[in-house]
MIPATOR-744967 format. One line per field, with one value per atom (N, C-alpha, C): residue in one letter; atom name; chain; x, y, z. Coordinates in steps of 0.02 Angstrom, whole numbers, plus 50000, padded with zeros to 5 digits. Example, Ala and Ser with C-alpha at 12.3 -4.5 7.8 and 13.67 -1.06 7.14 Angstrom:
type [A_A_A_S_S_S] .
atom [N_CA_C_N_CA_C] .
mol [A_A_A_A_A_A] .
X [50660_50615_50660_50642_50684_50645] .
Y [49716_49775_49835_49888_49947_50002] .
Z [50390_50390_50390_50354_50357_50394] .
This chain:
type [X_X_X_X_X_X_X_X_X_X_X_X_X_X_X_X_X_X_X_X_X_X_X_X_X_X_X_X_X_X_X_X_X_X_X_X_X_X_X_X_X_X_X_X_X_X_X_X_X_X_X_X_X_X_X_X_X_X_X_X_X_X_X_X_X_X_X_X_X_X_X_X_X_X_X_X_X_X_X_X_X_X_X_X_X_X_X_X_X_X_X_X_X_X_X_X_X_X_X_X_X_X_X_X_X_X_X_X_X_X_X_X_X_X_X_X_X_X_X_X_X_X_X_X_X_X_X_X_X_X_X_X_X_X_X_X_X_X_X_X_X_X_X_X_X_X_X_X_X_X_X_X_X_X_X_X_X_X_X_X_X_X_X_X_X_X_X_X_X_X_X_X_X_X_X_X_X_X_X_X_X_X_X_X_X_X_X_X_X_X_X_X_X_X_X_X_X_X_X_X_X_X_X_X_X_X_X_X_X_X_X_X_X_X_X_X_X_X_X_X_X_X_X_X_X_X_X_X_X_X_X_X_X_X_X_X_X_X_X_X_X_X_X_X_X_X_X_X_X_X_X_X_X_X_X_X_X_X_X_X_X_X_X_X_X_X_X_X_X_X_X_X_X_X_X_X_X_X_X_X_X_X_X_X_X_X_X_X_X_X_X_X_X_X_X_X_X_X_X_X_X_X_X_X_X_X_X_X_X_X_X_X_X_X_X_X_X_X_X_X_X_X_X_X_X_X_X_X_X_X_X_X_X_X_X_X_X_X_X_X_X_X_X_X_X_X_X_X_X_X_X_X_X_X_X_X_X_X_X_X_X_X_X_X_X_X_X_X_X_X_X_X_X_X_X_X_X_X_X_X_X_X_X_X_X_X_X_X_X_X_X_X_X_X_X_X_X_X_X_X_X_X_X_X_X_X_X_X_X_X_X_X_X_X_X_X_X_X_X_X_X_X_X_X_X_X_X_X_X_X_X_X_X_X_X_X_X_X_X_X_X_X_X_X_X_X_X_X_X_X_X_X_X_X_X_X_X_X_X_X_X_X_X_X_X_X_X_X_X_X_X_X_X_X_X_X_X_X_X_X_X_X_X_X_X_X_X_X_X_X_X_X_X_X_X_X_X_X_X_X_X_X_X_X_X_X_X_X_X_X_X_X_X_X_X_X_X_X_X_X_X_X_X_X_X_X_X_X_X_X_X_X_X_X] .
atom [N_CA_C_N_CA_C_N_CA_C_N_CA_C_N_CA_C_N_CA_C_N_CA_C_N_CA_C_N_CA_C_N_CA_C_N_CA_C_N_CA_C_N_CA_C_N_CA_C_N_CA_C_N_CA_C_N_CA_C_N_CA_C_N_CA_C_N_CA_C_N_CA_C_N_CA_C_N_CA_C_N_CA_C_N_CA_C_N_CA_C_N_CA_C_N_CA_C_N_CA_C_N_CA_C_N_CA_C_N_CA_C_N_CA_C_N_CA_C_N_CA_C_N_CA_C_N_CA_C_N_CA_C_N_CA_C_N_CA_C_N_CA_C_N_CA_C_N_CA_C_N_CA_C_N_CA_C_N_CA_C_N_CA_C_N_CA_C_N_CA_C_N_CA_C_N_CA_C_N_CA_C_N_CA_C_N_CA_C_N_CA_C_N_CA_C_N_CA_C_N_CA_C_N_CA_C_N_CA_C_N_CA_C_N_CA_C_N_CA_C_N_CA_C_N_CA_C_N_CA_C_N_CA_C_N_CA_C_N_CA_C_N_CA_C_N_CA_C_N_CA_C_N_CA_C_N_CA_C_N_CA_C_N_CA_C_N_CA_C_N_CA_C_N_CA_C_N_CA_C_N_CA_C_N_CA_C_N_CA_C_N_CA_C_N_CA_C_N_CA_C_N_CA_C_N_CA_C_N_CA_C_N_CA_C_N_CA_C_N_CA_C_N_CA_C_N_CA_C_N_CA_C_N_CA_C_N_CA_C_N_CA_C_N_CA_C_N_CA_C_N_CA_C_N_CA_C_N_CA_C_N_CA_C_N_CA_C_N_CA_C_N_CA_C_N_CA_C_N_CA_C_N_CA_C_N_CA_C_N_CA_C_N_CA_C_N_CA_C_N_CA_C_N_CA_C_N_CA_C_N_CA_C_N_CA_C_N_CA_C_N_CA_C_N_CA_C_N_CA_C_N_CA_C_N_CA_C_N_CA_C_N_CA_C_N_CA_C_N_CA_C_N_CA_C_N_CA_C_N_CA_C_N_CA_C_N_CA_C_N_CA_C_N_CA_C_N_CA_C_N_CA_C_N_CA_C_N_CA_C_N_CA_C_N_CA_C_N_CA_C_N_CA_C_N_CA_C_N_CA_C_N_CA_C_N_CA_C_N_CA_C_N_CA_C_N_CA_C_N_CA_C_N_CA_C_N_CA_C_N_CA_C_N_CA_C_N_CA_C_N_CA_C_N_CA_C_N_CA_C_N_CA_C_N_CA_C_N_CA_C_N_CA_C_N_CA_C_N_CA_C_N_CA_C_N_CA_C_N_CA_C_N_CA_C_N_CA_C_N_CA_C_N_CA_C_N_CA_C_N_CA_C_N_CA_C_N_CA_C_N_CA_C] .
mol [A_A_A_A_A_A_A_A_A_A_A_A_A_A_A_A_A_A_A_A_A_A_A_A_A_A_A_A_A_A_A_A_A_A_A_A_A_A_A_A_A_A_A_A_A_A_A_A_A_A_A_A_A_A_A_A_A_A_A_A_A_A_A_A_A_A_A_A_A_A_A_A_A_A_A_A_A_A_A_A_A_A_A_A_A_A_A_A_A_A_A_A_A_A_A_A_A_A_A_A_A_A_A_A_A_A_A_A_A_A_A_A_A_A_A_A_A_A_A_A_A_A_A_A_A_A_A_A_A_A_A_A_A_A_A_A_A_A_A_A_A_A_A_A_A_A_A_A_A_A_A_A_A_A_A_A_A_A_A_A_A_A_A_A_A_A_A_A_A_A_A_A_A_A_A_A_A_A_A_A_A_A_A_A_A_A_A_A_A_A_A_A_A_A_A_A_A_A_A_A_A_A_A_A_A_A_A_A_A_A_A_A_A_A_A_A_A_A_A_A_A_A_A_A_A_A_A_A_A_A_A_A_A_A_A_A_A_A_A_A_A_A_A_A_A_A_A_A_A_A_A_A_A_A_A_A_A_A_A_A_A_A_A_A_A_A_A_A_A_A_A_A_A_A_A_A_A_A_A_A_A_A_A_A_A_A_A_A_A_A_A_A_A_A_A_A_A_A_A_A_A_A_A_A_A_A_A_A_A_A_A_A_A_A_A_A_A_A_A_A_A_A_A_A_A_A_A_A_A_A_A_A_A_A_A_A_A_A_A_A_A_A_A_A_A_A_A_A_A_A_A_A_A_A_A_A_A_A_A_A_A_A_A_A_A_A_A_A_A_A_A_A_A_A_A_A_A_A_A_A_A_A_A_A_A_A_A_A_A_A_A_A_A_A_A_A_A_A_A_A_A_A_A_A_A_A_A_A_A_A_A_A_A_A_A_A_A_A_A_A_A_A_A_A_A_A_A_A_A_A_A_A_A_A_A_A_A_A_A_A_A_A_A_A_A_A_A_A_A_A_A_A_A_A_A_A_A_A_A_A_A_A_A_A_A_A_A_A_A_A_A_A_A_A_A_A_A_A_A_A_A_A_A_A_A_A_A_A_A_A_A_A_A_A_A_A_A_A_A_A_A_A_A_A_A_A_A_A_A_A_A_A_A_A_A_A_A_A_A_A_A_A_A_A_A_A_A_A_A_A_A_A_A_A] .
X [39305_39292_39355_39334_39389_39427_39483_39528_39509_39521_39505_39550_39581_39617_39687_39701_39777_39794_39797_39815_39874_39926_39971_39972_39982_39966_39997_40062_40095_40059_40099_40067_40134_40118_40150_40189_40253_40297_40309_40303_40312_40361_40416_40488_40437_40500_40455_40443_40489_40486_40412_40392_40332_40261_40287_40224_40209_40256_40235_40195_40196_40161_40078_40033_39975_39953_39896_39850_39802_39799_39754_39679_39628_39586_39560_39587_39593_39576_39552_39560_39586_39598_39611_39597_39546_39488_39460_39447_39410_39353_39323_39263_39248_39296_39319_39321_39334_39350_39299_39249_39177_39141_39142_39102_39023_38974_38906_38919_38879_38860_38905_38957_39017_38972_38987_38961_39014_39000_39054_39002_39031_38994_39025_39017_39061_39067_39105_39097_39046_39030_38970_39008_38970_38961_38908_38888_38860_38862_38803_38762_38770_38815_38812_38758_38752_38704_38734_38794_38842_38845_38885_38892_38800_38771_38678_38667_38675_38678_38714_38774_38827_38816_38785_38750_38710_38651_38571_38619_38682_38679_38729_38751_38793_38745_38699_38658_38596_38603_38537_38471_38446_38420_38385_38340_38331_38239_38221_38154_38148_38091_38092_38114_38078_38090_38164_38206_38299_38343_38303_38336_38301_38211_38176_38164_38222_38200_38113_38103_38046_37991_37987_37946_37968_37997_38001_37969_37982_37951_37890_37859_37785_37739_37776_37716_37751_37784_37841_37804_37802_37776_37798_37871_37912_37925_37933_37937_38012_38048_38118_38134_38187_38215_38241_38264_38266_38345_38378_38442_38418_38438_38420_38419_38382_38389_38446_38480_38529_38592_38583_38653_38630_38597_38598_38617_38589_38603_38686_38715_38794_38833_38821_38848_38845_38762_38777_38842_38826_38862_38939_38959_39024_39060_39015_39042_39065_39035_39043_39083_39069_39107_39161_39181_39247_39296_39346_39380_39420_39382_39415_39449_39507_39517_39492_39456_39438_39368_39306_39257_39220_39166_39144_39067_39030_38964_38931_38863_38843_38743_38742_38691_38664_38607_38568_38505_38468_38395_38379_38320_38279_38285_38297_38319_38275_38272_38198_38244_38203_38193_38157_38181_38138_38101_38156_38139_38164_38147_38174_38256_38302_38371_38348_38377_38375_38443_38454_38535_38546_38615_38607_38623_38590_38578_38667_38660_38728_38710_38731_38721_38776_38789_38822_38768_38832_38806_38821_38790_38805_38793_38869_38859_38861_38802_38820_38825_38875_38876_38796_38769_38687_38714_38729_38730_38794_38823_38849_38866_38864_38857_38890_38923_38954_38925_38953_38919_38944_39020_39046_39097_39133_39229_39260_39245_39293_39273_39199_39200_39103_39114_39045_39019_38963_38919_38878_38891_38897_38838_38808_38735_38763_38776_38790_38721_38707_38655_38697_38662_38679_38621_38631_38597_38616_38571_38594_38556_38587_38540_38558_38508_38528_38524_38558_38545_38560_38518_38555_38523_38526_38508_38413_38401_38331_38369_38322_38351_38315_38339_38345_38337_38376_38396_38414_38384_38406_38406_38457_38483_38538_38525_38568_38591_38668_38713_38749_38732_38737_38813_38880_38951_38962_39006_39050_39111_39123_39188_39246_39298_39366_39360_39363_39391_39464_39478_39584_39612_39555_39589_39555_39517_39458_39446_39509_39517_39479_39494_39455_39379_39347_39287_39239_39187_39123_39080_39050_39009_38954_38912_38846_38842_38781_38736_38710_38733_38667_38704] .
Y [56567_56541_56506_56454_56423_56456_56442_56484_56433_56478_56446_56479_56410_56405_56440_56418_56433_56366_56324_56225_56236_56187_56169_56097_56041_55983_55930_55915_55864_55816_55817_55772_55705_55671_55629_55658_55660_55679_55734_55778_55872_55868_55912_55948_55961_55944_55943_56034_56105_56147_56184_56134_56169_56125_56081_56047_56086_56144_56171_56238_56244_56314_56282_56343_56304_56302_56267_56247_56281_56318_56365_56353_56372_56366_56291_56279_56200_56220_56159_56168_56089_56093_56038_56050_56079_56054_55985_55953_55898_55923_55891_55878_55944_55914_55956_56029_56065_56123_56166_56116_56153_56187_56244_56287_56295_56291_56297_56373_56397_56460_56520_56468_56528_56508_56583_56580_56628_56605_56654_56676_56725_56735_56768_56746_56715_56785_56753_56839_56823_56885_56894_56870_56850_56812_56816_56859_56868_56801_56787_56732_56753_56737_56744_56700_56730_56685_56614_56627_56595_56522_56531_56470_56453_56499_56483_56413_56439_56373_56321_56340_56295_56234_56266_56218_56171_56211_56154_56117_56123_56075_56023_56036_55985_55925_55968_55919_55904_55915_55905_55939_56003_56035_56082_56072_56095_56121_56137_56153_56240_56255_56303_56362_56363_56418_56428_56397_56405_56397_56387_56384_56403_56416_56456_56525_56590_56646_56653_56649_56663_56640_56569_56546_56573_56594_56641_56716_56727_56791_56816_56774_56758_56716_56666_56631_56609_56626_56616_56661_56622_56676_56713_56715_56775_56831_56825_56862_56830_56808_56808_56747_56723_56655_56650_56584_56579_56539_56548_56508_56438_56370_56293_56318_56279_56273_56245_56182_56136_56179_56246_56274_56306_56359_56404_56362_56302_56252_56255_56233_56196_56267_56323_56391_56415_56413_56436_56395_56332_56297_56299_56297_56306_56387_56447_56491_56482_56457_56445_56378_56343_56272_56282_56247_56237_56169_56179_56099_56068_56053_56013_55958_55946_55872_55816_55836_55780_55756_55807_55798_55777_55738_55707_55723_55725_55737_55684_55690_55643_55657_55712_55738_55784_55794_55875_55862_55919_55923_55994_55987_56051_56090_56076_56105_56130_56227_56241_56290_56315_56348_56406_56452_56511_56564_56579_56642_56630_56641_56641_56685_56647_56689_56669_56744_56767_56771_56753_56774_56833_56846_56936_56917_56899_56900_56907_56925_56927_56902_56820_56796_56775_56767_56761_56737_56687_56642_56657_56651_56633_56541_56549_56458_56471_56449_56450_56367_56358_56276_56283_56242_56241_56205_56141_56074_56038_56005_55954_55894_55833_55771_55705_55667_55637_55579_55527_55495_55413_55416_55330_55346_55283_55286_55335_55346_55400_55447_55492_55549_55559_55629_55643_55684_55701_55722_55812_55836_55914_55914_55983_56000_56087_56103_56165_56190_56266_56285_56332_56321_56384_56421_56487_56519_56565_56533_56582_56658_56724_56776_56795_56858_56906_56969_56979_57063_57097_57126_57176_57114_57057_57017_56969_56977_56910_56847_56831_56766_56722_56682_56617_56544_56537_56452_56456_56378_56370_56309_56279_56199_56181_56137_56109_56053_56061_56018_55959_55907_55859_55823_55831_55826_55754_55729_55697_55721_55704_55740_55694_55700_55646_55683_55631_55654_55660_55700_55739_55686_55664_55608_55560_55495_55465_55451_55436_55407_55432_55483_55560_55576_55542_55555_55519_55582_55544_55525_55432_55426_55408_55428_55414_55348_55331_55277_55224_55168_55148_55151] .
Z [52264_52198_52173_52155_52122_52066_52045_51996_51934_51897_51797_51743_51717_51651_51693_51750_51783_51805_51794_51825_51761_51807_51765_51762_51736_51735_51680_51708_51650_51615_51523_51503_51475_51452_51430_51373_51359_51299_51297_51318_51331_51387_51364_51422_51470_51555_51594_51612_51577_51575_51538_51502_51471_51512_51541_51603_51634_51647_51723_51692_51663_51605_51605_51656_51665_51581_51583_51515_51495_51456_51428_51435_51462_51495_51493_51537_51571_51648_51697_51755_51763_51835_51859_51932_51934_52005_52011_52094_52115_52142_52156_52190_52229_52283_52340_52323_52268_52220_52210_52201_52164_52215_52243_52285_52267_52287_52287_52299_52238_52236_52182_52154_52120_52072_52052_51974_51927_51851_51796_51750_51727_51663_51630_51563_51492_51448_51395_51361_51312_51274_51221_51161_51114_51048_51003_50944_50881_50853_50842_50808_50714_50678_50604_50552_50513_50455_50436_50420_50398_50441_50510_50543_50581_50585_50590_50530_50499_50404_50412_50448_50429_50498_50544_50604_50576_50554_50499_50471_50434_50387_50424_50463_50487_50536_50560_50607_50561_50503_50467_50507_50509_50539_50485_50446_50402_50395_50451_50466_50462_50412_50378_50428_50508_50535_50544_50526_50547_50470_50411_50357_50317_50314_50254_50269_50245_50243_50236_50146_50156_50179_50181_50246_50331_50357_50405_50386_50353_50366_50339_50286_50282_50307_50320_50367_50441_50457_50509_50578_50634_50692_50729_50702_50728_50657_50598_50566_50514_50545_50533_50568_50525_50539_50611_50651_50715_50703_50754_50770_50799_50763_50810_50879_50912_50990_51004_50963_50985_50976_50933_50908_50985_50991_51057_51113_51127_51180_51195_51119_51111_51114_51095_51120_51184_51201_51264_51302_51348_51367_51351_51279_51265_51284_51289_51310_51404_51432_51500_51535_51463_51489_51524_51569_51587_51578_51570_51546_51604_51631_51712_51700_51701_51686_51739_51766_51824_51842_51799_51780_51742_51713_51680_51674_51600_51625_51639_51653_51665_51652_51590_51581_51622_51575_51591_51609_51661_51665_51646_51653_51631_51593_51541_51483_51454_51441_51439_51372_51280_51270_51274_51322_51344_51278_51267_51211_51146_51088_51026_51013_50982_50947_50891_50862_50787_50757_50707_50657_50673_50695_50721_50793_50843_50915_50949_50990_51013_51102_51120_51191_51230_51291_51343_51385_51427_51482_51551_51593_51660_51680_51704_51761_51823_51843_51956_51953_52008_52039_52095_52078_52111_52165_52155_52217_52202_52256_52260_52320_52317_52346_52314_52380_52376_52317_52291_52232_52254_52251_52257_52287_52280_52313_52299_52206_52176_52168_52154_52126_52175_52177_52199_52138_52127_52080_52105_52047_52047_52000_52032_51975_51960_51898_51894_51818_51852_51796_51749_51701_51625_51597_51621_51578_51521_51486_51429_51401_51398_51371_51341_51290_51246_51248_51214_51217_51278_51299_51387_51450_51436_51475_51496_51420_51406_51422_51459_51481_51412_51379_51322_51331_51371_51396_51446_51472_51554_51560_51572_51593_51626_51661_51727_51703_51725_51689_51740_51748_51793_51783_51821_51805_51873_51861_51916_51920_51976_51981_52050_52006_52053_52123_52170_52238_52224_52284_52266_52322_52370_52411_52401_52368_52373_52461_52501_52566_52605_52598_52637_52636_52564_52539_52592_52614_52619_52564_52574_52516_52529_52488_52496_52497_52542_52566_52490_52510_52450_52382] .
């Protein structure tokens, strides 16, 4: 398995004594890096009322089941208000993300809301690297999944996150056809 948030990696204007001090969960994996089959999983995180609200209003998200108490729980088909999909989406993912400097996305498939989160919920992710294949000169293309669950492990969300990623030699790289 590749190592995470241990890369040290100069930047422009910083002593070269504090360059060498890796970057706080940063990576600086290539291509070459990404093993098929490692997977992490993230720590847990409580869903608050507070930033639940403070999501709707930033994305304008204002549909009764995620911002009308009492329309949730009188005419609501869970009983009780629901967390956005797009907030659970942008959490899950951000608990597992990794910050590669050498990767890039390049979009998502299958992006499924499984199960309902509630204000309250407390979720964690798992990422496995699914696939990867060569792409161009410079970078081949990585499919990694996220799942997201709650509680002692309901699975929630499930989407595959489609990345490119730098070759460490391009020279070296096999590239796809075509």
């Amino acid at each position: 398995m590749a190592e995470i948030g241990v890369h040290a990696r100069g930047v422009p204007g910083l002593p070269e004594d504090h360059a060498e001090i890796p970057v706080w969960n940063s990576e600086n994996w290539y291509f070459e890096d990404f093993e098929v089959g490692d997977k992490i999983r993230s720590i847990r995180r409580t869903i608050s009322e507070g930033e639940s609200m403070l999501f709707n209003s930033l994305v304008m998200d204002h549909h009764p089941y995620v911002s009308d108490q009492q329309f949730a729980a009188e005419e609501g088909v869970f009983g009780k208000r629901l967390v956005a999909g797009a907030m659970v989406f942008s959490y899950g993912l951000g608990l597992a993300a990794t910050n590669c400097l050498n990767s890039f996305s390049y979009g998502y498939d299958r992006l499924r809301f499984i199960k309902p989160v509630f204000i309250g919920d407390t979720i964690y992710t798992i990422r496995e690297n699914l696939s990867k294949e060569p792409r161009n000169e410079q970078m081949g293309k990585v499919r990694v999944s996220y799942s997201v669950y709650k509680g002692e492990g309901e699975l929630v969300l499930y989407c595959e996150h489609l990345m490119t990623a730098l070759y460490r030699d391009p020279a070296d790289a096999e590239v796809a056809d075509g």
